[in-house]
C-alpha positions in Angstrom: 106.7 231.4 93.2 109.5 233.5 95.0 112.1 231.2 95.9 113.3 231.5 99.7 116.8 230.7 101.2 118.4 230.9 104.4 120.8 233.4 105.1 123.2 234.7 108.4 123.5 238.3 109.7 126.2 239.4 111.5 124.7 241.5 114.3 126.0 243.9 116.9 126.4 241.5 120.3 123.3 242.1 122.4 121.6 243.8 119.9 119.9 240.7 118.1 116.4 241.7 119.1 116.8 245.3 118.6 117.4 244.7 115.2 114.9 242.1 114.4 112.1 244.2 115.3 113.8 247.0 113.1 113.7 244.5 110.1 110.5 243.2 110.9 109.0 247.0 111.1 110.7 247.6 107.7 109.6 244.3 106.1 105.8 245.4 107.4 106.7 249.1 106.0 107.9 248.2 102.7 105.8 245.4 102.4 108.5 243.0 102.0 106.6 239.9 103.4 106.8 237.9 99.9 110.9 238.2 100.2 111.4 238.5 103.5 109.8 235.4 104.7 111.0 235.1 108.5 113.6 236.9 110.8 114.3 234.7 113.9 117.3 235.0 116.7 117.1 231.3 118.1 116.9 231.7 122.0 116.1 229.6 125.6 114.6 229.9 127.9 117.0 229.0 131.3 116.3 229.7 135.1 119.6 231.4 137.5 119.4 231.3 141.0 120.3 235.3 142.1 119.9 236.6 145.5 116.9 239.2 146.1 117.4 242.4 148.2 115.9 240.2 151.2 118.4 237.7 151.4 116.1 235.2 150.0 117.5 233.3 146.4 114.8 233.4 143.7 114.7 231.8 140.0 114.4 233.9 137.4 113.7 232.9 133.8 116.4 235.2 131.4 116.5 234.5 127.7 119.6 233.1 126.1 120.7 233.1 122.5 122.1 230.3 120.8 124.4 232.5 118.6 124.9 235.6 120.2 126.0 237.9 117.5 124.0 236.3 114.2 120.1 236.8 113.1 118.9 234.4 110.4 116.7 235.8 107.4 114.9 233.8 105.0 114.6 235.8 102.2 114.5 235.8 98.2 117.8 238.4 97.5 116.9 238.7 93.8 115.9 242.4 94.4 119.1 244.4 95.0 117.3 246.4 97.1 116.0 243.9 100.0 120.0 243.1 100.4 120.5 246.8 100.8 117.2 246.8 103.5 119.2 244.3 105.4 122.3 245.6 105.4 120.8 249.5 106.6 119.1 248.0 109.4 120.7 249.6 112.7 122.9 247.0 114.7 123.6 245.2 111.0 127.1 244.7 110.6 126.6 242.4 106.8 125.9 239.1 105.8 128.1 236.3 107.2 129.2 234.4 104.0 129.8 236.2 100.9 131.6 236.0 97.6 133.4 238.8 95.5 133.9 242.0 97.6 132.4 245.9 97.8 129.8 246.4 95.4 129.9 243.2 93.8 129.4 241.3 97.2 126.6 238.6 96.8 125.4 236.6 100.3 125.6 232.6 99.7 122.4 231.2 101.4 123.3 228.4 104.3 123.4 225.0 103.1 120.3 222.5 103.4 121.9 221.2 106.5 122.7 223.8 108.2 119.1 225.2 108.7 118.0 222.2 109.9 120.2 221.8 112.4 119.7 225.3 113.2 115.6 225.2 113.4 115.8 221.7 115.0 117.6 222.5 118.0 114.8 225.8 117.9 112.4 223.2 118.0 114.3 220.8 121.0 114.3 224.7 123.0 113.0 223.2 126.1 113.5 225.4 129.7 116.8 224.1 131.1 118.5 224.9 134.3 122.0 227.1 133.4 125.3 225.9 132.9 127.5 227.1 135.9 131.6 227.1 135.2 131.6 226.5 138.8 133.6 223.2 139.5 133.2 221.6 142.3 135.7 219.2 144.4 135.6 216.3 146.6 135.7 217.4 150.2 135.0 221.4 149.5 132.4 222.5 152.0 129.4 224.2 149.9 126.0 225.9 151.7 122.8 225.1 149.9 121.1 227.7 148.4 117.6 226.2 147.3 115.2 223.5 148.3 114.0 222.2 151.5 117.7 222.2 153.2 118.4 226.1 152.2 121.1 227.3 154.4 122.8 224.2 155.2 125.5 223.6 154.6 127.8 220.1 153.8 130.9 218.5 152.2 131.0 217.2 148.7 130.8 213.3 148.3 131.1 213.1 144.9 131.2 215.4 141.8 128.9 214.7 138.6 130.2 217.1 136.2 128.3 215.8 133.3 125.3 216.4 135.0 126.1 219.4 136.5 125.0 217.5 140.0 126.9 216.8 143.3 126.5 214.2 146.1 126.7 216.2 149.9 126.9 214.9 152.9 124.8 217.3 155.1 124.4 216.6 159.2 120.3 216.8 159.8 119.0 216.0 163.1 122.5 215.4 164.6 122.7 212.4 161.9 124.9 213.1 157.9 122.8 212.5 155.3 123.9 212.3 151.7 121.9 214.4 149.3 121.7 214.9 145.7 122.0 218.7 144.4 121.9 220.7 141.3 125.4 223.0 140.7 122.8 225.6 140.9 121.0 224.7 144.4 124.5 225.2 146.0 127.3 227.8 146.5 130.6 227.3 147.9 131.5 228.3 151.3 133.8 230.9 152.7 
């Protein structure tokens, strides 16, 4: 029985998928799959609000990484020569905790904790809405952008950064109403 640990590769920034699908071509190639269990980029899946070519705003779903810039393998590095596989793939930069230095560099597998942490919060990936920086202020006039009041527009009530959720007092009907919005449903106003 081979045994398997967890280990982190640095990665070229935005090229995390690029070079999992290399590895994972290799690993099929080379027929690796006994020591090179699983490659996995941990990602979401989160919804922005952009603007299409007709004016109109639209969700679109766009994966995000949890670590932008790391791959995880787990992998039985025994053979000298599944390290070297790793460290040729294109995009690779090395492993991300090591001991000794040049040749005699060895990778140190990721403690017990750390991988579950790491696969739980894989496991917790549910579809969120995105994290604006956008901060909004008490009496800042904002338009909305989505939902049943698009294109009107209000003043801010009360800011829930937490939540990522405002209270707007929006006139309907010649009456204010106060409604309840998502940081993305709204934009400020010029």
């Amino acid at each position: 029985m081979v045994e398997l640990k967890w280990y982190v590769v640095r990665v070229v920034s935005g090229q995390e998928k690029k070079a999992k699908a290399y590895l994972e071509k290799e690993i099929s190639i080379h027929q690796y799959e006994k020591e090179i269990a699983e490659v996995i980029t941990p990602s979401e899946k989160v919804f922005q609000l952009r603007k299409a070519k007709d004016g109109k705003t639209k969700k679109i779903a766009v994966e995000k990484n949890f670590y932008p810039g790391y791959m995880f393998v787990s992998a039985n590095l025994n053979n000298g020569e599944i390290t070297h596989l790793i460290k040729s793939v294109p995009g690779v930069i090395g492993f991300l905790n090591v001991e000794g230095s040049g040749a005699n560099e060895v990778p140190r597998p990721m403690r017990e904790s750390e991988v579950k942490r790491m696969l739980g919060k894989m496991e917790d990936n549910e579809v969120r809405e995105v994290n604006h920086d956008t901060v909004f202020s008490i009496g800042e006039t904002v338009k909305v952008m989505d939902g049943p009041l698009n294109g009107f527009s209000g003043i801010v009530q009360e800011v829930f950064d937490e939540k990522k959720k405002i209270n707007v007092m929006v006139k309907i009907f010649g009456r204010n109403a106060p409604i309840e919005l998502n940081y993305v449903q709204v934009e400020r106003e010029q």
